[in-house]
N, C-alpha and C positions, 0 to 999 in steps of 0.2 A: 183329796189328794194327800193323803196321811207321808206317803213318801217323800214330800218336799218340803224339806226344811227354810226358814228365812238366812239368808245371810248376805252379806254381801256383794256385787255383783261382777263377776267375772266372767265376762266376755271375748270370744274368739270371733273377729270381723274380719273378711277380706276388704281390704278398702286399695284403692288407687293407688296409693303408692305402695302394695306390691305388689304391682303389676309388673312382666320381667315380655309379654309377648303379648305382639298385635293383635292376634286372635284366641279367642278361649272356646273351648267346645264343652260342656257340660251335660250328662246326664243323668237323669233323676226319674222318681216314682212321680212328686208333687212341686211343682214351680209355684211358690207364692208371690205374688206382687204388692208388696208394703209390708210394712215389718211394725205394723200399729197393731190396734184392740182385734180386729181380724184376723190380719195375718200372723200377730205373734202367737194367738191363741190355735189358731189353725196348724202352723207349723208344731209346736207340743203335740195336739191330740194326734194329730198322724204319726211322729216320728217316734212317740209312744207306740203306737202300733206297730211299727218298721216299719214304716215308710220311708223311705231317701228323700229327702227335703231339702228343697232349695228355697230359700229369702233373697229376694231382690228388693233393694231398698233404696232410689233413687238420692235421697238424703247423706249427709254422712254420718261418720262414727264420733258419737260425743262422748266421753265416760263421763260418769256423773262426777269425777274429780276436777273435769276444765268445766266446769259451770260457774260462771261469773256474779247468779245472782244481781246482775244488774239490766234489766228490760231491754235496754236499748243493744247492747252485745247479742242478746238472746235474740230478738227479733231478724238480726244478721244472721247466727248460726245455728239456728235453729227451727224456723219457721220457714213455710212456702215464701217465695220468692223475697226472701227477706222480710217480710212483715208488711208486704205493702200488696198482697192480692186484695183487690176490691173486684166490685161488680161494674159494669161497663159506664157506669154513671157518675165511680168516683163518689158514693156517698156511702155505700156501705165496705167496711171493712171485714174479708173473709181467712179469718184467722186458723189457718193448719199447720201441724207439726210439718215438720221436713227432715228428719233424721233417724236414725234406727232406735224405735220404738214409737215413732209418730206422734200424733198428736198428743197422747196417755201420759207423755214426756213431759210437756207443756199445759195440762187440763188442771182445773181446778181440784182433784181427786173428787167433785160431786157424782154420787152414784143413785138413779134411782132406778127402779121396776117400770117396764112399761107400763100405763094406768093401764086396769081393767078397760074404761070405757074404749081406750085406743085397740085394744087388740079384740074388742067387739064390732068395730066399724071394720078391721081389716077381714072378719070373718063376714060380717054384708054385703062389701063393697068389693071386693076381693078375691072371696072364696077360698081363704084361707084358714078351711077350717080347724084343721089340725094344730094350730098356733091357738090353744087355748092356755088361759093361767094356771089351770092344769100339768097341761104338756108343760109346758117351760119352769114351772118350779124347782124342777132339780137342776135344771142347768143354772139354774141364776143363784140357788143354794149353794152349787160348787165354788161359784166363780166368786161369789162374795166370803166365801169361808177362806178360799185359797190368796184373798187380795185382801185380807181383814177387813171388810169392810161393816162398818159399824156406826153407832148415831153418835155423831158429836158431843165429848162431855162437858163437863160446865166448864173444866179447861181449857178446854178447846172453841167456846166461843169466846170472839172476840171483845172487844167496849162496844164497835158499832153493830155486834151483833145483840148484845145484849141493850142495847138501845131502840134498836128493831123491834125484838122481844118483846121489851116492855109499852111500847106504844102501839104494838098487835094486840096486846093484854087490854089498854086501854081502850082498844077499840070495840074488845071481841071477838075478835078475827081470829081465826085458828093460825098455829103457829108452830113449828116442830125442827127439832136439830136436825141439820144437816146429815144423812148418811154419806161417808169419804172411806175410799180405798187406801190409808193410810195405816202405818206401825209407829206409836210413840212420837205423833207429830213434832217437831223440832220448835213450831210456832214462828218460823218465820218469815211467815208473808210472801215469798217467794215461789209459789206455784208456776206462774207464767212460765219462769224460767230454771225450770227444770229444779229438780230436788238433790241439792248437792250431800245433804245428808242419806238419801238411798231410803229414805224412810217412806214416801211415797211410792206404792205399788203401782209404777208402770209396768209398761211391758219390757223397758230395757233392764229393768232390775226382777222380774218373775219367770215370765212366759215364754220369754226369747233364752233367756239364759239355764231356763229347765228345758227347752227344747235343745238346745245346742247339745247338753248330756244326752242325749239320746238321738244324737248324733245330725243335728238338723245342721246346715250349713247357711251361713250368713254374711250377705255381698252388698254391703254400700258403697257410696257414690254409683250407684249402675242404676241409669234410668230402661226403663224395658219401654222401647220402638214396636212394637209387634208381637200382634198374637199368632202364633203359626197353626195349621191346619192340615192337616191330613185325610181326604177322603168325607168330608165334613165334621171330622173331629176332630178338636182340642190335639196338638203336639209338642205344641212349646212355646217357646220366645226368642227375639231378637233382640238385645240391650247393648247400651254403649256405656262404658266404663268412665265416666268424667273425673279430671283432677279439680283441687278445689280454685284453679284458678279458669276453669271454664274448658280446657281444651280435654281433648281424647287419648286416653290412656289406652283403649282397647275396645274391640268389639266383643261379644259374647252372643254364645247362642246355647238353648237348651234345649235339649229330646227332653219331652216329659208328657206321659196320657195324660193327666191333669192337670189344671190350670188355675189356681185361686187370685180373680183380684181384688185386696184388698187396699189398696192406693188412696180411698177417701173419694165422697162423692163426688169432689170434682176432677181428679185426676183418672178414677176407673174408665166414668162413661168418656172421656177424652181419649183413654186407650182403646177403646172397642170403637169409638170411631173413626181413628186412625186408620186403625187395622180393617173397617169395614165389615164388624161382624156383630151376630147376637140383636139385629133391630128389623126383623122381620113389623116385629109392632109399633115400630115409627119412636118407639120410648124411650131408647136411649140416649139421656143429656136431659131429658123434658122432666119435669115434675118435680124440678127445684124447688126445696125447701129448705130453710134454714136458721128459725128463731132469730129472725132481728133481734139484737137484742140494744134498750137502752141501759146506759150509766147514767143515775139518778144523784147526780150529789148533794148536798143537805149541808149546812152549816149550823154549829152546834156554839151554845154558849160555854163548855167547858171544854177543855181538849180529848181529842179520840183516838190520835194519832192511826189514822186508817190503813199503814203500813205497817202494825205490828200485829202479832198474832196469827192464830188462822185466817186466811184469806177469806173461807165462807163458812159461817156458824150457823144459820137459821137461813130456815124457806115461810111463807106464807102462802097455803095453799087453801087459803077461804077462796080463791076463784078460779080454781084449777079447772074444776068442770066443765065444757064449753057454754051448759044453762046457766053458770054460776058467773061466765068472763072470758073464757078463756085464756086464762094467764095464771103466769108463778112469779111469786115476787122471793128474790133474795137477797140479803146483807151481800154486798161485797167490798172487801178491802180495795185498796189501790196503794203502791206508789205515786212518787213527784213525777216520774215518765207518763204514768197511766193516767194521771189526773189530769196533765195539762191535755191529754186526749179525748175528753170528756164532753165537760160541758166549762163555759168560764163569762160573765156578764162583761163582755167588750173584749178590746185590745186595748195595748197601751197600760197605763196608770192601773184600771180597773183588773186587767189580769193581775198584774204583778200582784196589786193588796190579795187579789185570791189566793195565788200562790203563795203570797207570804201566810196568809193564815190559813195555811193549806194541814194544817194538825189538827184544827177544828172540824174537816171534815168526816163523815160517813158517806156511804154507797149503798144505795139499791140497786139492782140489776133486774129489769124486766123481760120475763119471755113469754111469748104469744106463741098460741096454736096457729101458726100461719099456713095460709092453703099453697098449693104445690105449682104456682103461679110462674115459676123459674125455668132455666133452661142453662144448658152448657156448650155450647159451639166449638167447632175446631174448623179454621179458616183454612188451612193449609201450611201458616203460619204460624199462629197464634190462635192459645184458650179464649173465649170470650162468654163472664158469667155474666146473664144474662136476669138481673131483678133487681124489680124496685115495688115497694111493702102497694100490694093491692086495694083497693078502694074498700073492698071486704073484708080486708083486715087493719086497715085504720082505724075503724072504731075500738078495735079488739088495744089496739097501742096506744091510741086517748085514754080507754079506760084504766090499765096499765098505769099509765101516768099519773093520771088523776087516786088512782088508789096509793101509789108509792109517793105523791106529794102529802098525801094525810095521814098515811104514816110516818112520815117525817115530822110533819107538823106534831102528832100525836105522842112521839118520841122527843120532845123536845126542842125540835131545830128552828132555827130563825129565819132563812131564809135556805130555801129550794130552788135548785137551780137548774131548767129546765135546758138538755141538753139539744139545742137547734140552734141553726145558722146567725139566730139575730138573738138580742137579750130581753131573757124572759127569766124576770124571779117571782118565783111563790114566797109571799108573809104572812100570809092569813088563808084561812078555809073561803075569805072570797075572793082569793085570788085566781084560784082552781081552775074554776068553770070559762072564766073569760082569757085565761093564759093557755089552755089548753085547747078551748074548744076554737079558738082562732086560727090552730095551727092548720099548714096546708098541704098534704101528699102531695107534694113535690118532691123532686128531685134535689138533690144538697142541703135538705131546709131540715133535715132530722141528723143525727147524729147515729147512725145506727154502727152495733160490730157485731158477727155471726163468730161464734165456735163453734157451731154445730149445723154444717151442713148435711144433706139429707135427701135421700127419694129416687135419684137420677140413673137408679136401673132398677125400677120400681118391682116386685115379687108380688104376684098373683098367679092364681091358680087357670086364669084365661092367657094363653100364646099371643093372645090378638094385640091383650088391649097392657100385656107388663113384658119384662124382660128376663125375670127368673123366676121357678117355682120354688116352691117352700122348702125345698133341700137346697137352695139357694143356686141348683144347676141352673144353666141358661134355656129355655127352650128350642133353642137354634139348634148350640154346639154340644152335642156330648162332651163330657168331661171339662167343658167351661164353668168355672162357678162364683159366685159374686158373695165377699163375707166380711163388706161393710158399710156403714151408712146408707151409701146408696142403694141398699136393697130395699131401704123400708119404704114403705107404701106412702105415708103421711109423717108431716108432722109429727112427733109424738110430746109436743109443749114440754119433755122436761129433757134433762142432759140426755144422751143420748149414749153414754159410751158400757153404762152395765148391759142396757139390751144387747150391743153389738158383742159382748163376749159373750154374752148366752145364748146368740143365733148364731155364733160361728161356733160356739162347741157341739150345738146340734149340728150342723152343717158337716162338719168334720167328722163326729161320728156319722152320720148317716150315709158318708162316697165310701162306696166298695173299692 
């Protein structure tokens, strides 16, 4: 994409206050539904083509100049339901963007390639042949050339990455820079909460903002009630216009032959059940996945101060392979918000000395290949996510653990501090086995947080047994089409969000 320049981001948003009338009637070629790695990317490729594009973005409008930089702001304005969506259990934390640019807004900038082995299980299991690393190399070449994305340089790792580093080295573990969607990273530490220097290539600063040139149109605070239908095809949407103090600005409705939702896996499948459509195969909401992930903190006998730098420097992918573990381990930063969310050996007395020597800490961040064990509910009322880590993938998060306490040990640290309901510290290599191997799949008793949910309008090439084929249409609805997270089949154990630009610019070139 030679013709898009980097600059700064200027944005044209309808938002709620200016709204002047009750009712809005709009029409359009293409209605998109989320204004994230999907939808912002979808809206461009079409409206490049002349398409008339509509973004509906249930979220609102932030510009990256009111970004506070401070976690706990961010998680109010910027995140699904303020920062506090979990799963019906209350143990895991399922963390999504909620404003125009979605999640991308709020993500770590980590970018990786689907593994081969993952999109060889989608071609067995699936029958999605045509999804070979073949086919998707030029999409994922675009999209990483267009969002700089590149391997972390030596400046850009952190202390407790390069502490990571060297205790992978010690072990022998293979070990490699982080690739991030980033320009001239600022260094600081501030990922969570959106990128106030613009230097991180979300979608409110690239994809939304080169679509808008060519003329796409873009509507937050509007959450979209309804898919509409016509004669059994795709027609458009029903949405209501919310102010940000809750109440209704306006109704809206859009004429449009097609339909993209891109809303995140757990707000699409909640829309298509709403509406009652697209689940001829029982699948949609089912086949929830979402990399539990644990925060692994480590106490260091020099300071590391884990809030400054880049957020993520280095991965370890000596057991990425399911033969090999299935798991990735990564350095990550935190803040004093994000730490006290962690992991901490008591209350009282015993946190606070944590928090006070809260400089000495580092972070691992563990993620699992976990199987599609989940589910999404709409009551009539109310979302309800439905998962808790399977007895099949517990060993998969012991071992996880047990590998991120010996590289901490390896790395220097003194005590590891293993994040569950009671207190459990690693100081030795024999502390490992009996601190870990004790722990219990239960419910509340792990500390789990998702950024990356997954699966829940699953793409396969069988009507019966997924929800959309490989051009990401729906099997049901002509002109329905699904181009995010939730399409994917499985799991794919690493970040998820370059795949999701590389299947939605296939997706979007291949609707007539």
């Amino acid at each position: 994409m030679s013709d898009v320049k980097w600059q700064a981001s200027g944005l044209r948003v309808h938002q709620a206050s200016d709204v002047s009338r009750d009712h809005l009637q709009l029409e359009a070629d293409v209605v998109i539904v989320g204004s994230g790695a999907g939808g912002a990317v979808s809206a461009y490729e079409l409206a490049k083509r002349g398409f008339k594009v509509l973004v509906l973005e249930a979220g609102p409008y932030v510009p990256s100049k009111d970004f506070t930089e401070n976690f706990t702001d961010s998680l109010d304005t910027l995140y699904q339901d303020h920062g506090s969506q979990s799963n019906s259990d209350g143990d895991l934390l399922v963390l999504q963007g909620a404003c125009v640019g979605g999640s991308t807004v709020v993500n770590g900038c980590v970018c990786f390639r689907t593994p081969d082995f993952i999109l060889q299980d989608w071609q067995r299991d699936f029958g999605l042949n045509e999804l070979t690393v073949d086919e998707l190399a030029p999409y994922f070449d675009e999209v990483e050339k267009n969002l700089a994305v590149h391997d972390n340089g030596e400046h850009e790792i952190p202390q407790h990455g390069r502490l990571i580093r060297a205790g992978a080295n010690r072990l022998g573990w293979s070990v490699k820079p982080l690739k991030r969607n980033i320009r001239q990273c600022g260094l600081t530490g501030h990922c969570l909460s959106g990128c106030k220097t613009e230097r991180k290539q979300s979608m409110l600063v690239t994809y939304l903002p080169w679509a808008a040139a060519h003329g796409a149109q873009i509507y937050a605070d509007t959450r979209v009630e309804k898919i509409l239908t016509r004669e059994g095809k795709a027609c458009g949407v029903e949405a209501i216009i919310t102010r940000h103090d809750g109440t209704v600005a306006a109704t809206l409705s859009v004429s449009a032959p097609r339909v993209i939702l891109a809303a995140g896996a757990v707000q699409t499948p909640l829309l298509l059940l709403k509406s009652g459509l697209a689940n001829r195969s029982g699948q949609v909401g089912r086949n929830f996945a979402c990399h539990p992930s644990l925060y692994v903190p480590a106490r260091y006998p020099e300071p590391v101060y884990p809030w400054r730098g880049a957020m993520l420097g280095v991965y370890v992918d000596e057991f990425m392979h399911p033969d090999k573990g299935g798991f990735v381990l990564e350095d990550g930063g935190a803040g004093l918000v994000e730490l006290t969310m962690a992991a901490e050996p008591g209350t009282g007395k015993p946190f606070m000395d944590y928090m006070a020597n809260a400089k000495y800490l580092a972070g691992l961040v563990t993620l699992i290949h976990d199987h599609n064990v989940g589910s999404i509910e709409w009551d009539g009322e109310r979302k309800k996510i439905n998962y808790q880590l399977s007895d099949i993938d517990f060993p998969s998060m012991q071992r996880a653990l047990k590998a991120a306490a010996r590289l901490h040990l390896a790395a220097g640290a003194s005590e590891v501090y293993v994040p569950a309901s009671d207190q459990r510290i690693i100081r030795n290599e024999a502390d490992i086995d009996s601190q870990v191997d004790s722990l219990e799949n239960q419910p509340q008793h792990l500390r789990m947080v998702s950024y990356h949910p997954q699966g829940t309008c699953r793409m396969g090439a069988d009507p019966e047994h997924s929800v959309v084929a490989a051009n990401g249409q729906s099997h049901d609805v002509p002109g329905l089409y699904v181009a995010d997270a939730s399409l994917l089949p499985t799991s794919i154990i690493v970040n998820p969000q370059i795949t999701v630009y590389a299947l939605a610019t296939r997706i979007a070139r291949h609707m007539g």
